[in-house]
N, CA, C and O atoms as a printed pandas DataFrame, in Angstrom:
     atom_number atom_name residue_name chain_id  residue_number  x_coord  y_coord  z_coord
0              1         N          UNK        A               1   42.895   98.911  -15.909
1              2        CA          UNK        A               1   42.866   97.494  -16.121
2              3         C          UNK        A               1   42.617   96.808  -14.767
3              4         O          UNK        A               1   43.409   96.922  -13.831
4              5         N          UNK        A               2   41.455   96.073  -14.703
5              6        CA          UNK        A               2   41.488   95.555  -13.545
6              7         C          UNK        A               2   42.372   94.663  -12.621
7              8         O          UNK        A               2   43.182   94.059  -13.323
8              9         N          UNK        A               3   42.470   94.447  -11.671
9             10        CA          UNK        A               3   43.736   93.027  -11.204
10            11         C          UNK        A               3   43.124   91.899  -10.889
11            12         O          UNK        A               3   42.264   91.695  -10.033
12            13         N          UNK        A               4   43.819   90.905  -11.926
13            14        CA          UNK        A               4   43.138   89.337  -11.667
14            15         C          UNK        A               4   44.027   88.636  -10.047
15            16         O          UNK        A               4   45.015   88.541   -9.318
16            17         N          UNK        A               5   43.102   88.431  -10.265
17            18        CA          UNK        A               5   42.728   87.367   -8.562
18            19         C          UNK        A               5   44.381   86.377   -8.506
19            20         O          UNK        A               5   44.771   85.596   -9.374
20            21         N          UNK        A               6   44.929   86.659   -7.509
21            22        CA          UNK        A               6   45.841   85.328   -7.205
22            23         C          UNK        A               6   45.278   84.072   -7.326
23            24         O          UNK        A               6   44.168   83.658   -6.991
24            25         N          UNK        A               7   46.493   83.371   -8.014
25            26        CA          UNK        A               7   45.996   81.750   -8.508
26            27         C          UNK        A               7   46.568   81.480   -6.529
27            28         O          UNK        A               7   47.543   81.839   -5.868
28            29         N          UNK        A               8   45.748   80.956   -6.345
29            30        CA          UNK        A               8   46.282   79.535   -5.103
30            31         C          UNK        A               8   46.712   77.755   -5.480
31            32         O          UNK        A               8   46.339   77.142   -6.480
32            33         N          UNK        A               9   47.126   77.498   -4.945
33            34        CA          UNK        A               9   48.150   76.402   -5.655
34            35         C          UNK        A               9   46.871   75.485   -4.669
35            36         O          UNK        A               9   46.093   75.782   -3.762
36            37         N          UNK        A              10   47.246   74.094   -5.555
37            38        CA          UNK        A              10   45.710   73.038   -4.523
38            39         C          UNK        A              10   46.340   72.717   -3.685
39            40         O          UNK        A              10   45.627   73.086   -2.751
40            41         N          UNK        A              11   47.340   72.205   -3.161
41            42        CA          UNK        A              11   47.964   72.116   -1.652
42            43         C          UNK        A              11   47.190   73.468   -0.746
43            44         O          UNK        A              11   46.777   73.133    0.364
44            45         N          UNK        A              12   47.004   74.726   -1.083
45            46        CA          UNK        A              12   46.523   75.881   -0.153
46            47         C          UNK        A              12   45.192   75.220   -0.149
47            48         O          UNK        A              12   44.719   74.671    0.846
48            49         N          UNK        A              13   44.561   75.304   -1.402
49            50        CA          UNK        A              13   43.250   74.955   -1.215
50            51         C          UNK        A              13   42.421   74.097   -0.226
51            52         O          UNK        A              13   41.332   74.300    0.310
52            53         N          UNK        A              14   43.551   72.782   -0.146
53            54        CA          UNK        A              14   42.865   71.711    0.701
54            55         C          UNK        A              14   43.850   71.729    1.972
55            56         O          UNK        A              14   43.472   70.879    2.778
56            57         N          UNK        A              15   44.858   72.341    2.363
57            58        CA          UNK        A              15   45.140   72.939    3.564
58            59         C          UNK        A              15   43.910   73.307    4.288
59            60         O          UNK        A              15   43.522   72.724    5.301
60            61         N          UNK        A              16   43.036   74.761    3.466
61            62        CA          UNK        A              16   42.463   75.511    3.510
62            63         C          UNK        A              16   41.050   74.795    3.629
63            64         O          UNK        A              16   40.405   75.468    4.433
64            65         N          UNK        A              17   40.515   74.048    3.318
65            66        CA          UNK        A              17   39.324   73.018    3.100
66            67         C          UNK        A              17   39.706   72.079    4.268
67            68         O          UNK        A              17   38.965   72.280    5.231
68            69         N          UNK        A              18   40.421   71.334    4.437
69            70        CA          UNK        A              18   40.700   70.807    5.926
70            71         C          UNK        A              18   41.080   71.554    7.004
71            72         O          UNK        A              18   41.488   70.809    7.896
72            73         N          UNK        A              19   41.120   72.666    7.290
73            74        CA          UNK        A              19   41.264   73.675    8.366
74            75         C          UNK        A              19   39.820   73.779    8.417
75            76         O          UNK        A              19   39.333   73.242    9.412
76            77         N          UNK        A              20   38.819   74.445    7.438
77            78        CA          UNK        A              20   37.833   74.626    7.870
78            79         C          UNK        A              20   36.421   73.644    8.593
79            80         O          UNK        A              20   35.445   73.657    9.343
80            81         N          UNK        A              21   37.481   72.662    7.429
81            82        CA          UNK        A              21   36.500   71.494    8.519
82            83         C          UNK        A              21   37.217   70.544    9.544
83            84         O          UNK        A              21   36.810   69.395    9.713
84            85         N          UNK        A              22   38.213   71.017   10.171
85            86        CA          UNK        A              22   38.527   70.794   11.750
86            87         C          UNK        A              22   39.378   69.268   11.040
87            88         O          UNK        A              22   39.142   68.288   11.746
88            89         N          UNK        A              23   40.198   68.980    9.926
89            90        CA          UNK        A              23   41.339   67.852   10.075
90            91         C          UNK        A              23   42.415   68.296    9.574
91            92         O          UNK        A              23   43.006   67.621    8.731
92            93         N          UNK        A              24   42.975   69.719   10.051
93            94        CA          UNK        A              24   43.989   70.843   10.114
94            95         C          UNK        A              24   44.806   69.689   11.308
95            96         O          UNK        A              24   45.870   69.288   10.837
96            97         N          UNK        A              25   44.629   69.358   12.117
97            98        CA          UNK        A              25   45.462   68.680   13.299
98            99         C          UNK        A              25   45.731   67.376   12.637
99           100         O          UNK        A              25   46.641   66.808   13.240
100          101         N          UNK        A              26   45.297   66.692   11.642
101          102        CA          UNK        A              26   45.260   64.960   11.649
102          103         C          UNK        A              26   46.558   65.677   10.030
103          104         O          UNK        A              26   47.636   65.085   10.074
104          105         N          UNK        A              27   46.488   66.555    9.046
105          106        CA          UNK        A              27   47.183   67.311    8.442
106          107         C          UNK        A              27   49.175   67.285    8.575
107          108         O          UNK        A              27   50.124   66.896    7.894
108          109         N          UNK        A              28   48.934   67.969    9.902
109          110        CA          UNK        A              28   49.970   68.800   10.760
110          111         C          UNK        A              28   50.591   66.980   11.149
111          112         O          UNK        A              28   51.788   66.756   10.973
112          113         N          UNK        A              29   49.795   65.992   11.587
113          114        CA          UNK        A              29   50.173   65.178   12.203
114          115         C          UNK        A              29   51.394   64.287   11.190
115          116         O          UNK        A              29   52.570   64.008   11.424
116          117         N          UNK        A              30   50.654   64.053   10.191
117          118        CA          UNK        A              30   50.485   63.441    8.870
118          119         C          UNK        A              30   52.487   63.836    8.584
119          120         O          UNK        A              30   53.464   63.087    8.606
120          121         N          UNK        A              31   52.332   65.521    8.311
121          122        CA          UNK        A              31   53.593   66.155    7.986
122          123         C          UNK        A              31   54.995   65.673    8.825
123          124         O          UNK        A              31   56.112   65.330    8.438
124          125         N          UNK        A              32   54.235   65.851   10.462
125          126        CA          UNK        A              32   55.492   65.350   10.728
126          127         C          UNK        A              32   56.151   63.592   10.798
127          128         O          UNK        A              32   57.279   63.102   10.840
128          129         N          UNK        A              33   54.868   63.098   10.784
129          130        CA          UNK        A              33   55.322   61.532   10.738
130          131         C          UNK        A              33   56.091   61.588    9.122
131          132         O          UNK        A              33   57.242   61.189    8.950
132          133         N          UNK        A              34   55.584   61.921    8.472
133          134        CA          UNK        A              34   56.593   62.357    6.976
134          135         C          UNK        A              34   58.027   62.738    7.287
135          136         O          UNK        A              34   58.931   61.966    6.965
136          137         N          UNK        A              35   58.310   64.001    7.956
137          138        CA          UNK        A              35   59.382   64.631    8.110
138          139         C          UNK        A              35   60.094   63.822    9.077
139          140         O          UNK        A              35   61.266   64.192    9.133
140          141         N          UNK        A              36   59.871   62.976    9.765
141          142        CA          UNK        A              36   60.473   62.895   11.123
142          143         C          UNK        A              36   62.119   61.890   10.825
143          144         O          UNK        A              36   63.155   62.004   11.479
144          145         N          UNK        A              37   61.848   60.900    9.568
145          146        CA          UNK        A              37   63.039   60.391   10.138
146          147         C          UNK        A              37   64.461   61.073    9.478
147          148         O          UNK        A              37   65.652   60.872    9.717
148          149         N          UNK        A              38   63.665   62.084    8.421
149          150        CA          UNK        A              38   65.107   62.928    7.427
150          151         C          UNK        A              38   65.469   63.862    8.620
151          152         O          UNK        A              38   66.626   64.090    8.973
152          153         N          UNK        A              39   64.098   64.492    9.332
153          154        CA          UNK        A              39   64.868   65.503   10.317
154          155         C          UNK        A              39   65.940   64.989   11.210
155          156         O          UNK        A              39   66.973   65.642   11.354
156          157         N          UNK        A              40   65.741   63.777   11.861
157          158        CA          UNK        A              40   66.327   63.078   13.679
158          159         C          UNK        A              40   67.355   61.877   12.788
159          160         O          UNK        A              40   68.081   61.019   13.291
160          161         N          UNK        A              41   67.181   62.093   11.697
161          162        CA          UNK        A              41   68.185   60.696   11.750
162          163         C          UNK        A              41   67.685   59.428   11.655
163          164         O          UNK        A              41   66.571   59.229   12.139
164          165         N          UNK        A              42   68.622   57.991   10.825
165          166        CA          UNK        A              42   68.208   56.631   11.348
166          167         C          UNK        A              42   68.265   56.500   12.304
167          168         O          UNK        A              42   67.334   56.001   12.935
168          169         N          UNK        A              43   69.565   56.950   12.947
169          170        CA          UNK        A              43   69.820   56.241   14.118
170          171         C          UNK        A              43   68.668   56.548   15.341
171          172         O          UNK        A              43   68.027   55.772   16.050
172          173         N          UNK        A              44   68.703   58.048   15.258
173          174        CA          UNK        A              44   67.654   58.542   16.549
174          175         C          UNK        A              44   66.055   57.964   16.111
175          176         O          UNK        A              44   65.523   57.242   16.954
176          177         N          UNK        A              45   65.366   58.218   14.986
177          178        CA          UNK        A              45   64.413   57.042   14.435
178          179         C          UNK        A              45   64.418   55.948   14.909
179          180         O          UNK        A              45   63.356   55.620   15.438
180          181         N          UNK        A              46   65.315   55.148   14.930
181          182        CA          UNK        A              46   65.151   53.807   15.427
182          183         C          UNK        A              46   64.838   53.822   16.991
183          184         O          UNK        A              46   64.494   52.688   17.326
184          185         N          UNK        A              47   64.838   54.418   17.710
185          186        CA          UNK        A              47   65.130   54.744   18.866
186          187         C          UNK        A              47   63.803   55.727   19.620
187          188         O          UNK        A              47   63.287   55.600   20.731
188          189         N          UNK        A              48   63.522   56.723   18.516
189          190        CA          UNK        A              48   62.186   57.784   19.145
190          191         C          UNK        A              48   61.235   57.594   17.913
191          192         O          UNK        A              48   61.617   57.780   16.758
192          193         N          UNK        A              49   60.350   57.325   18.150
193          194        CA          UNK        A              49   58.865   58.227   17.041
194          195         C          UNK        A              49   58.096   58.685   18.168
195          196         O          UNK        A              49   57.995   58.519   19.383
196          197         N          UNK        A              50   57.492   59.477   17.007
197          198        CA          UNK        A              50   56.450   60.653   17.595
198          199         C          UNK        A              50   55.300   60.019   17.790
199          200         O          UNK        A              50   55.052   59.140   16.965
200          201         N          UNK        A              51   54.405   60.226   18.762
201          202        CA          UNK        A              51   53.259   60.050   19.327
202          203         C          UNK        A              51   52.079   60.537   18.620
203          204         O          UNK        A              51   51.466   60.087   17.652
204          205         N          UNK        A              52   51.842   62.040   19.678
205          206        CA          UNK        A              52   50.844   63.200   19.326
206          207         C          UNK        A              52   51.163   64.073   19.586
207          208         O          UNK        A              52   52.084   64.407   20.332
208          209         N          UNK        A              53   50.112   64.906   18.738
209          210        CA          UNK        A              53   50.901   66.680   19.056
210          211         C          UNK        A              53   49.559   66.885   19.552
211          212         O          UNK        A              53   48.517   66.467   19.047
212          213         N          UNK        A              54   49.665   67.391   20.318
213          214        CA          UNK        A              54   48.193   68.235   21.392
214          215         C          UNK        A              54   48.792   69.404   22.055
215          216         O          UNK        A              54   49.780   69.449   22.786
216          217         N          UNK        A              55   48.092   70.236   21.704
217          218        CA          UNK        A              55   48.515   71.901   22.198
218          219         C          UNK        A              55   49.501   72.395   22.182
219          220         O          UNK        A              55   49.945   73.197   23.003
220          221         N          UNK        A              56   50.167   71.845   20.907
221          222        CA          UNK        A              56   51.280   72.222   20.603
222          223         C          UNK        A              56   52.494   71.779   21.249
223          224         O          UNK        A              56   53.579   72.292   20.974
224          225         N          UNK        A              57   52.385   71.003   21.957
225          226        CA          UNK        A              57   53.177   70.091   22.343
226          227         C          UNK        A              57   53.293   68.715   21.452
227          228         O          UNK        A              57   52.260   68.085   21.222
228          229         N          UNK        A              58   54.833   68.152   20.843
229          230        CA          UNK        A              58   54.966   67.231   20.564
230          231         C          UNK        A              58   55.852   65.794   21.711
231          232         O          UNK        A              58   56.972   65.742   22.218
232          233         N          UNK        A              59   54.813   64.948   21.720
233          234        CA          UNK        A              59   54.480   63.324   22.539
234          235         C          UNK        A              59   55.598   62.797   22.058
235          236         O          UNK        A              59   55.067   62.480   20.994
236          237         N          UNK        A              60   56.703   62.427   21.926
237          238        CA          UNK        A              60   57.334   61.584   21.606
238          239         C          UNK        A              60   58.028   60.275   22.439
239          240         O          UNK        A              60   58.802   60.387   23.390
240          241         N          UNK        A              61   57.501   58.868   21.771
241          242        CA          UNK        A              61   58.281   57.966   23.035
242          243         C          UNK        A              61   59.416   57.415   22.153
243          244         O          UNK        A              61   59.671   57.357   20.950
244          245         N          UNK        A              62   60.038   56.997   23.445
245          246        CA          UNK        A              62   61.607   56.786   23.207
246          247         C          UNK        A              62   62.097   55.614   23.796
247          248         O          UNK        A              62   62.104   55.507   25.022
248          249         N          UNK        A              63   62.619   54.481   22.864
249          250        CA          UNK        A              63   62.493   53.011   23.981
250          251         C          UNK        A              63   63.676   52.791   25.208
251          252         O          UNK        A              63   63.876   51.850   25.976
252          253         N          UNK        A              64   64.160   53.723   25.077
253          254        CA          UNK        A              64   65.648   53.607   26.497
254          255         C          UNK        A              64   65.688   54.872   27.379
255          256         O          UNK        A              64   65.749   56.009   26.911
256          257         N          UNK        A              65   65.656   54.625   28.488
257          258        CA          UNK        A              65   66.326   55.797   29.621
258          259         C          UNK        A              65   67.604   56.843   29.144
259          260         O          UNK        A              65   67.621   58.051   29.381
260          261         N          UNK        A              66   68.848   55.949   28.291
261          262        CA          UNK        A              66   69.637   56.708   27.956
262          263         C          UNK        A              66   69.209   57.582   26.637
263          264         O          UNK        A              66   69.222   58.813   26.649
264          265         N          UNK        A              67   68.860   56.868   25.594
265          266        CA          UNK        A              67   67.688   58.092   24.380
266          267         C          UNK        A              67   67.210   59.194   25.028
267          268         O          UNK        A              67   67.198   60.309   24.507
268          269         N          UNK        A              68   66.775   58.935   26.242
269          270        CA          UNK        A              68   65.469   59.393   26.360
270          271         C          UNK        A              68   66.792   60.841   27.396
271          272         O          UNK        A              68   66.501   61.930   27.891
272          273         N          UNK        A              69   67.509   60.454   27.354
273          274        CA          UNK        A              69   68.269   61.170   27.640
274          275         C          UNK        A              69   69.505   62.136   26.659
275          276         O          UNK        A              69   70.104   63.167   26.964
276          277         N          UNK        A              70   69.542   61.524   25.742
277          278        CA          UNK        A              70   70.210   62.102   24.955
278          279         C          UNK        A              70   69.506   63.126   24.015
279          280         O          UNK        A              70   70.118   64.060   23.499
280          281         N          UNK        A              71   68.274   62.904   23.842
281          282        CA          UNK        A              71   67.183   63.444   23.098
282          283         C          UNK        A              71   66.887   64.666   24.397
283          284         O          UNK        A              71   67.140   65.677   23.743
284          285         N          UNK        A              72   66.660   64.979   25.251
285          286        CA          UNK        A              72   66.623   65.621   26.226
286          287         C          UNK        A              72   67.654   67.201   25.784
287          288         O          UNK        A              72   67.262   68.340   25.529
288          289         N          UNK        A              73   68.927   66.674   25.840
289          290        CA          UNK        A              73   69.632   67.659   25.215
290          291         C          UNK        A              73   69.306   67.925   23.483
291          292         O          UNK        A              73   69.438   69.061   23.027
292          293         N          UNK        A              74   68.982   67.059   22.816
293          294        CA          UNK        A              74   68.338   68.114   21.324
294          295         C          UNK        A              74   67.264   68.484   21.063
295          296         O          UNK        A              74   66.906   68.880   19.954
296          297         N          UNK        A              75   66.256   68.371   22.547
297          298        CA          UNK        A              75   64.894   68.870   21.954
298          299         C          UNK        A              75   65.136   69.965   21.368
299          300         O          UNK        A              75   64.583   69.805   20.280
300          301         N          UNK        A              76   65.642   71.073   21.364
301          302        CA          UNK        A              76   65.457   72.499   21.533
302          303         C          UNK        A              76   65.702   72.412   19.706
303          304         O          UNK        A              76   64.941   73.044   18.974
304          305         N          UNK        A              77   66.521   71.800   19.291
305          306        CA          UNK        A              77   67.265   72.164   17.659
306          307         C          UNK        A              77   66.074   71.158   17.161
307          308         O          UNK        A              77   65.311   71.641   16.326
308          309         N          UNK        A              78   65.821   69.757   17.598
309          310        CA          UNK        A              78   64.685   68.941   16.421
310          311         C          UNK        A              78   63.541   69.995   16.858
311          312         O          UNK        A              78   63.133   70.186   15.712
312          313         N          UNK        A              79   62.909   70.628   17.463
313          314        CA          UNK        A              79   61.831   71.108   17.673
314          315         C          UNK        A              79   62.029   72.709   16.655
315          316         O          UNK        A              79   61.047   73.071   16.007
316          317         N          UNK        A              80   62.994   73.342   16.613
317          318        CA          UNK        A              80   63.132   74.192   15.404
318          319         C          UNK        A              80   62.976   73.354   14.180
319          320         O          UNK        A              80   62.109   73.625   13.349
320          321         N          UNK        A              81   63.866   72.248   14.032
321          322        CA          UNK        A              81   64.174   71.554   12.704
322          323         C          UNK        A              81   62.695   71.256   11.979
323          324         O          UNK        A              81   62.577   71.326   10.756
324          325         N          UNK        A              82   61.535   70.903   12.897
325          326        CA          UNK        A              82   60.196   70.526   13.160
326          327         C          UNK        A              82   59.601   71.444   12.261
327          328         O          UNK        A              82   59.161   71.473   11.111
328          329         N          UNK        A              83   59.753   72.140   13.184
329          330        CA          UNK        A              83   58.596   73.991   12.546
330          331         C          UNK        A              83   59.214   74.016   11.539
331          332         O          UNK        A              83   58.378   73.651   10.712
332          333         N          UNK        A              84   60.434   74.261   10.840
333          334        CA          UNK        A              84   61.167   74.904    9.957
334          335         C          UNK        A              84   60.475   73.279    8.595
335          336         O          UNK        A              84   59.608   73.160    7.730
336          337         N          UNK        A              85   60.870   72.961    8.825
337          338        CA          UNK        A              85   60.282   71.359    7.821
338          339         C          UNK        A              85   58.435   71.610    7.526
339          340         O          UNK        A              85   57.909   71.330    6.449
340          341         N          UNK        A              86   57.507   72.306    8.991
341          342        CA          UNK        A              86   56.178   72.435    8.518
342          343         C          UNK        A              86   55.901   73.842    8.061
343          344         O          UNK        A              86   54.800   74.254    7.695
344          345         N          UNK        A              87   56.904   74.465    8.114
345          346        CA          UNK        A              87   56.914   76.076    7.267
346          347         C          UNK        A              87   55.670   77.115    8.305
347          348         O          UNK        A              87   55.033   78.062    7.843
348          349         N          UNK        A              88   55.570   76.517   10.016
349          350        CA          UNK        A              88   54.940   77.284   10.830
350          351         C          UNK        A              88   55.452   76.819   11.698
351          352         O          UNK        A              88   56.058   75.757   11.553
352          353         N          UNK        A              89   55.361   77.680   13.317
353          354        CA          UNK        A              89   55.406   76.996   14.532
354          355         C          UNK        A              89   54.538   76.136   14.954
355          356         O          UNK        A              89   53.487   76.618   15.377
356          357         N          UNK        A              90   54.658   74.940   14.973
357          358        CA          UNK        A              90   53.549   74.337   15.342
358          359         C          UNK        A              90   54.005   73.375   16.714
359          360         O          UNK        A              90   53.255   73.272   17.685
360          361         N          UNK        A              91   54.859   72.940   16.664
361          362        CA          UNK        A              91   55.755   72.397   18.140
362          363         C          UNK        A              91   55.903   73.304   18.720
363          364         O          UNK        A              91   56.623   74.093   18.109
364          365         N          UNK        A              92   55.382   73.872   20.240
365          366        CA          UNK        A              92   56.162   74.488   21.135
366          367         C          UNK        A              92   56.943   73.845   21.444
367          368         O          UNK        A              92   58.136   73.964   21.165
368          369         N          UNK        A              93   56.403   72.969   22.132
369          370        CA          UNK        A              93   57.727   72.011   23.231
370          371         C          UNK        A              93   57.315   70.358   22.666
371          372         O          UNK        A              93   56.303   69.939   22.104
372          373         N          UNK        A              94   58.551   69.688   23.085
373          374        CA          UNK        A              94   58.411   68.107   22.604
374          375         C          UNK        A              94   58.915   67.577   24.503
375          376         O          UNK        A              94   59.802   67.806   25.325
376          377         N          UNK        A              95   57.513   66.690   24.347
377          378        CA          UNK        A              95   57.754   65.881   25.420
378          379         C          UNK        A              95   58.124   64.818   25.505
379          380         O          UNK        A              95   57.323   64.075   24.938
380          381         N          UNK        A              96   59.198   64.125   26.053
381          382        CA          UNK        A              96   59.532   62.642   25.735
382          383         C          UNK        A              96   59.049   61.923   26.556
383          384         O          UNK        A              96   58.717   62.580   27.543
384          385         N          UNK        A              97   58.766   60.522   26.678
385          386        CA          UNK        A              97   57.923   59.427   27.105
386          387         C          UNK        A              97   58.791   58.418   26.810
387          388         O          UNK        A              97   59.275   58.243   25.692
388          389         N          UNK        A              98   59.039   57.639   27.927
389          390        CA          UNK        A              98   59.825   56.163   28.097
390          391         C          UNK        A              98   58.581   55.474   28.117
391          392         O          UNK        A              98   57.594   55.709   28.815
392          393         N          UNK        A              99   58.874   54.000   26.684
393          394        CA          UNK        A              99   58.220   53.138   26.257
394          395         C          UNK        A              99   58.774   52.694   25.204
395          396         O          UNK        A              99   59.833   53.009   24.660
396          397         N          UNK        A             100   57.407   51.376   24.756
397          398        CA          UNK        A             100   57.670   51.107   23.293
398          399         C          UNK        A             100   56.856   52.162   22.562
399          400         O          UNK        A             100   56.108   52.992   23.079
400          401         N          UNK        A             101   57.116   51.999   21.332
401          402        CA          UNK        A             101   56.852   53.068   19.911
402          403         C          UNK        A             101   55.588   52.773   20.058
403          404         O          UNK        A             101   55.340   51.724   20.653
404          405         N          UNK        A             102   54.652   53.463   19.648
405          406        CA          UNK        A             102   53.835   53.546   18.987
406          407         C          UNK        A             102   53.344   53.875   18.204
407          408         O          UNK        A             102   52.362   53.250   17.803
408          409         N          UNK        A             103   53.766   55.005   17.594
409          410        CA          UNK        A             103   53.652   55.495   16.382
410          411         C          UNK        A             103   52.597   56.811   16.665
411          412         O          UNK        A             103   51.789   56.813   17.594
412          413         N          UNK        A             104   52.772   58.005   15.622
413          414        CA          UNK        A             104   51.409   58.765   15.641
414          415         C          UNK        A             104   50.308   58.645   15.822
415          416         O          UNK        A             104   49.789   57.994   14.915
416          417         N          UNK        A             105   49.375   59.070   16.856
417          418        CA          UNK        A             105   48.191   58.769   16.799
418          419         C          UNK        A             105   47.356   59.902   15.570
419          420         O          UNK        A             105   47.570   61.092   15.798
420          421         N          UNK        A             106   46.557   59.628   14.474
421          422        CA          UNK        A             106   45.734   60.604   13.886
422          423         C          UNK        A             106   43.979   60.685   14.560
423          424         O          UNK        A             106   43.181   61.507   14.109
């Protein structure tokens, strides 16, 4: 009896269809501006959004010296919390940036 083909679910598909045509990064971006304020919290939300992710580094600005300090000590756990929420590594490291918000760039 022959073996029928795995079904792929359409989330793979157009994962898979935007990877090949190079908006795999605007994707990835998309996810975490989604994930970001259940992962960090209101409080830290009010306080940090994410920028850009470029080379696997995630941009994040943060409007106070002290945030920007307190966030310092949890990069290491939101940057697991990150990957673990996009079901890959995709954050190596998160860089913080003193400013106003700006929001994701896509």
């Amino acid at each position: 009896m022959p073996k029928r083909p795995s079904m792929m679910s359409l989330s793979q598909v157009l994962e898979g269809t935007l990877k090949s045509l190079g908006l795999d990064k605007a994707l990835v971006q998309s996810k975490i501006q989604k994930h970001w304020d259940a992962l960090v919290g209101p409080v830290i939300s009010a306080h940090a959004q994410p920028e850009e992710l470029r080379f696997n580094k995630l941009y994040v600005r943060v409007d106070s010296s002290a945030w920007l300090q307190e966030l310092t000590f949890l990069k290491p756990s939101l940057v697991e919390k990150l990957n673990a929420a996009l079901g890959e590594k995709v954050v190596g490291e998160m860089i913080l940036r003193l400013g106003h918000e700006r929001g994701l760039r896509t």
